[in-house]
N, C-alpha and C positions, 0 to 999 in steps of 0.2 A: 118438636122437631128433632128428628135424631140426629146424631151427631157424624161429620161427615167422618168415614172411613182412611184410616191412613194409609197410605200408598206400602207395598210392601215391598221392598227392596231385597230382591233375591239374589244373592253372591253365585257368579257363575261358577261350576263345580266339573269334575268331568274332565277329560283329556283336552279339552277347548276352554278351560277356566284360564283365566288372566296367572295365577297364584302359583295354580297345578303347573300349567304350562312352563312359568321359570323354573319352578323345582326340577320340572321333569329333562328341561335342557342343562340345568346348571350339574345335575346326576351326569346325562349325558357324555357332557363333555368331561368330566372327572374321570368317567370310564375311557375315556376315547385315551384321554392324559396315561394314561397307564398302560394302554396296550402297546408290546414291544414293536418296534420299530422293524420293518420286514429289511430294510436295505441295511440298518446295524447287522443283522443277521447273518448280512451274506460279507460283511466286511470281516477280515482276519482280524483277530480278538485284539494280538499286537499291533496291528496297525490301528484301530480304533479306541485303545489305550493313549495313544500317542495322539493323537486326533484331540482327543477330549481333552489331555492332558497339556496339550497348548493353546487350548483354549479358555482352563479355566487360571483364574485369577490366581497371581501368587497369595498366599497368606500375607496379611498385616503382622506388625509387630507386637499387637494382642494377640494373636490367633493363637494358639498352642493346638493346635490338630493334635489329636491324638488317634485318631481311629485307622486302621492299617488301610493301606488302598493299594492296587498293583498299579506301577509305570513303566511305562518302555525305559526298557538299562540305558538305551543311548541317550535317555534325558539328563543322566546322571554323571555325573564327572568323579574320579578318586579325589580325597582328603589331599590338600597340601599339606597336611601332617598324617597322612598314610603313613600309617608302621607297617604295613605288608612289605617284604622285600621278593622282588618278582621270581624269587627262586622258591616261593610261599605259593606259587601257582602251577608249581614242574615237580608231583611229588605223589606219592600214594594216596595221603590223606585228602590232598584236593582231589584228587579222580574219583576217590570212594565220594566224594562227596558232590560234585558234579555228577555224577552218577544217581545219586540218591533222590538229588531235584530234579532229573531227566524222568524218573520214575512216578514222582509225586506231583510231576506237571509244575514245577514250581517251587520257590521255595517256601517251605511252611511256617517258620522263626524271620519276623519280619526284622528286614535292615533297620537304621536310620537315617533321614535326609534332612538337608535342610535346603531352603529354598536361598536359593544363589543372591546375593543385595545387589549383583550388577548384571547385566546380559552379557553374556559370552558368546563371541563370537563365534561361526560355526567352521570347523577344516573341512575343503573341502568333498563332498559328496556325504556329510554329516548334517545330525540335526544338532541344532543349537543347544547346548545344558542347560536346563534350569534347578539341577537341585545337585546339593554337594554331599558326598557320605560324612554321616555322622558313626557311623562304625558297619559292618557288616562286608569289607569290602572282598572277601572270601563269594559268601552266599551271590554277590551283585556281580561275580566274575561267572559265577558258573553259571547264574542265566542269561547273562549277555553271549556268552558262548555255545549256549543251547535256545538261544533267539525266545528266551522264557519272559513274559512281563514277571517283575521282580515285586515283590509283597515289602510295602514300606511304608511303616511310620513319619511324618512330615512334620517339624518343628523348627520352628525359629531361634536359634543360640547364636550366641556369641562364641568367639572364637576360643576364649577359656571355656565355656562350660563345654565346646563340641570337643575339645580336648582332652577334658577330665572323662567324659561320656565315653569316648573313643577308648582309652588308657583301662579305663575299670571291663568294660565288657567286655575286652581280647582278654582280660586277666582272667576272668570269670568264665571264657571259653576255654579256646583254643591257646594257651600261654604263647606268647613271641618268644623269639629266640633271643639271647644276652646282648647279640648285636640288634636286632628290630630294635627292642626297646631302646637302648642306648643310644639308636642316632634319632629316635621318635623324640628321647628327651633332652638332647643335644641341639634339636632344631629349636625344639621350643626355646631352647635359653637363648639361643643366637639369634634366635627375632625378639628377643627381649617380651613374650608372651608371659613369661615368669621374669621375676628379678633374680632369683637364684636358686638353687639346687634344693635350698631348707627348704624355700616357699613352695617350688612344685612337689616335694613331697609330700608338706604339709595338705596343699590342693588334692594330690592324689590319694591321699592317706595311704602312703607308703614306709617304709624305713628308710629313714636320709642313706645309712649306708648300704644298701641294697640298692639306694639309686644311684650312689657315686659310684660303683663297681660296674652298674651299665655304660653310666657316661664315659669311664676308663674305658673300658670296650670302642665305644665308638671314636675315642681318638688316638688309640693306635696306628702307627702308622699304615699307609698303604701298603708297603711290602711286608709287613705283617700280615694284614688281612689277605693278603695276596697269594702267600704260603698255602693257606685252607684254599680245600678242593671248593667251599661256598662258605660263606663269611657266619651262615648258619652255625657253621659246627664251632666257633666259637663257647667258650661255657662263665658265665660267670666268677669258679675260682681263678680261672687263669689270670685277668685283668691285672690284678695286682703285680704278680712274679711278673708278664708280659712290659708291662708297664716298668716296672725297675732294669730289669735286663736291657730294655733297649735304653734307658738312661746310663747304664754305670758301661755299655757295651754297644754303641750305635754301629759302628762301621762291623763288628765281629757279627751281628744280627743280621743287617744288612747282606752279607755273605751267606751268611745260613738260609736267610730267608730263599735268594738266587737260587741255591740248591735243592731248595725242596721244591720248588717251583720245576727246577728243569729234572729232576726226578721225575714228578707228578704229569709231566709230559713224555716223558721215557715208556711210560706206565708203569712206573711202582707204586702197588698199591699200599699209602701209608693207611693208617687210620689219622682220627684227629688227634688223638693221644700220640700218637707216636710223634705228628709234626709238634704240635705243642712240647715233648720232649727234647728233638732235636732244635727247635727254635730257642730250649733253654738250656742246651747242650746238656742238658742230661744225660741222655743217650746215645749212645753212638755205635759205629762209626757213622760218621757223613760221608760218603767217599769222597776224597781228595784226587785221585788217579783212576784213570779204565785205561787197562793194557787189551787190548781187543783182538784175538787169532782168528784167523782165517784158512785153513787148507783145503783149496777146491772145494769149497761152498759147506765142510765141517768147521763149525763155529763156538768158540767159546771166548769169553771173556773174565778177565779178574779186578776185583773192584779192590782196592787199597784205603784204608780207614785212617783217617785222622788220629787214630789211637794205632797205629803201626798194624792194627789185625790187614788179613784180606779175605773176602771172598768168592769163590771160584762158578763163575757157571758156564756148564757144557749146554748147549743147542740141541734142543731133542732129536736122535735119528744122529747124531755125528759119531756116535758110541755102540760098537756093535754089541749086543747085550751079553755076548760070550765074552768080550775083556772085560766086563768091570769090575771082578778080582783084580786083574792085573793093573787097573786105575788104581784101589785101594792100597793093595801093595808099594804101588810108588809112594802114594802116600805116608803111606806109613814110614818108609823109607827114607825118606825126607826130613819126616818129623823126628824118625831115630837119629839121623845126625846132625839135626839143630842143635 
């Protein structure tokens, strides 16, 4: 009796196999997963930046993101410890440099953010902020002003380390001016972010006295800072001399300062040395007196010097250019019978 044959169990194969078939769908849709989006397409790049960008989840307090991504600027809010002083945005260097990311579609040296612990609310006809500058607030100015999504790093700090972070990379770029830094490290001590002067420099690895010469700086009086044409032109050796002068001489500073203030609205052009001299009476005269003439619309004035000098100025066009031999001859004259 032969023995009965075994049934032969044949696996279906082929674009209709049970096997194939999954493979060939799960391929599929992989492919499908990846094909770009035709309505992304026609959406403006900024605007679908911001889109995505409020949609996806803030980082956790593990996350450390590091890989750069672009966001809409107006996600982005300035540092409550912004050292930028906004006269840092009305200047040659920021135009060359707005300029540069106009050209490069962007900026290529990525900010740093950090993602906001609370929701902020939005002013209105604004979108609500979710990330705080962690330094770059330069670069995040000049694309928010050329409507550029902005190239940023995303990390989670604390309020020292976005500090320290902030503090080192302007040093390492663009240097702050004696006043930036000075009232950057002046805030820090007044919210008690540092306990003292040693500790933030220690934190910043800086010299304690390169930092107490900013912080002199920034507690200057007002009408000292008020003298300069922009609080910029402050310079680091001045603080000290600035600082003792208006101690051993407040009301005579006080006075000086008035004066170069309502100069600088005259339009005399000082420089910052010159006001820094006359604010330490170094230099003089301040004038004290303007005797002002007038005949039928020929105009000159003479200014009178705290040091007894004076100075004369004639009105361009009030001096016919054949007398002014005979100008100098008075002069002279004058001066012979003093």
């Amino acid at each position: 009796m032969s023995p009965t044959p075994r049934p032969i169990h044949v696996k279906p194969s082929g674009l209709l196999g049970g096997d194939a078939r999954s493979e060939h769908e799960r391929r599929m849709e992989m492919a499908v997963k990846r094909l770009p989006s035709f309505t992304s397409a026609a959406t403006p790049a900024l605007e679908r930046d911001a889109t995505a960008a409020a949609a996806r989840p803030l980082p956790g307090p593990d996350e450390h993101v590091q890989m750069a991504q672009k966001l809409d600027p107006r996600l982005i809010i300035r540092s409550r410890w912004a050292n930028r002083h906004e006269a840092s945005f009305d200047s040659e260097d920021f135009d060359a440099l707005r300029a540069e990311i106009r050209h490069a579609g962007g900026n290529v040296q990525p900010i740093k953010v950090r993602p906001l612990a609370a929701t902020v609310a939005a002013r209105p006809g604004e979108m609500a902020p979710r990330y705080e500058i962690v330094f770059g607030h330069r670069r995040h100015e000049a694309c928010r002003l050329e409507s550029l999504p902005v190239l940023a790093l995303v990390a989670p700090l604390n309020d020292q380390e976005l500090f320290v972070e902030m503090d080192r990379e302007n040093r390492a770029r663009k240097n702050l001016s004696a006043w930036e830094q000075g009232v950057m490290y002046q805030r820090a001590l007044d919210s008690g972010l540092f306990a003292s002067q040693r500790a933030l420099a220690a934190a910043l690895g800086v010299d304690h006295s390169a930092l107490a010469k900013a912080v002199s700086i920034a507690k200057l009086p007002a009408h000292v800072v008020e003298a300069f044409a922009s609080p910029l032109d402050l310079q680091f050796r001045w603080a000290q001399p600035l600082t003792n002068a208006c101690a051993a001489d407040p009301n005579g500073m006080i006075a000086r300062a008035a004066q170069l203030c309502e100069l600088r609205q005259q339009g005399q052009g000082l420089t910052p040395k010159d006001i820094f001299e006359r604010l330490m009476n170094l230099a003089a005269p301040t004038p004290v007196a303007v005797v002002r003439i007038d005949r039928q619309g020929r105009r000159a004035e003479v200014r009178w010097g705290d040091h007894g000098d004076a100075r004369i100025a004639i009105e361009s066009g009030a001096i016919d250019p054949a007398r002014r031999a005979e100008l100098l001859d008075l002069l002279t004259g004058f001066l012979d019978r003093s």
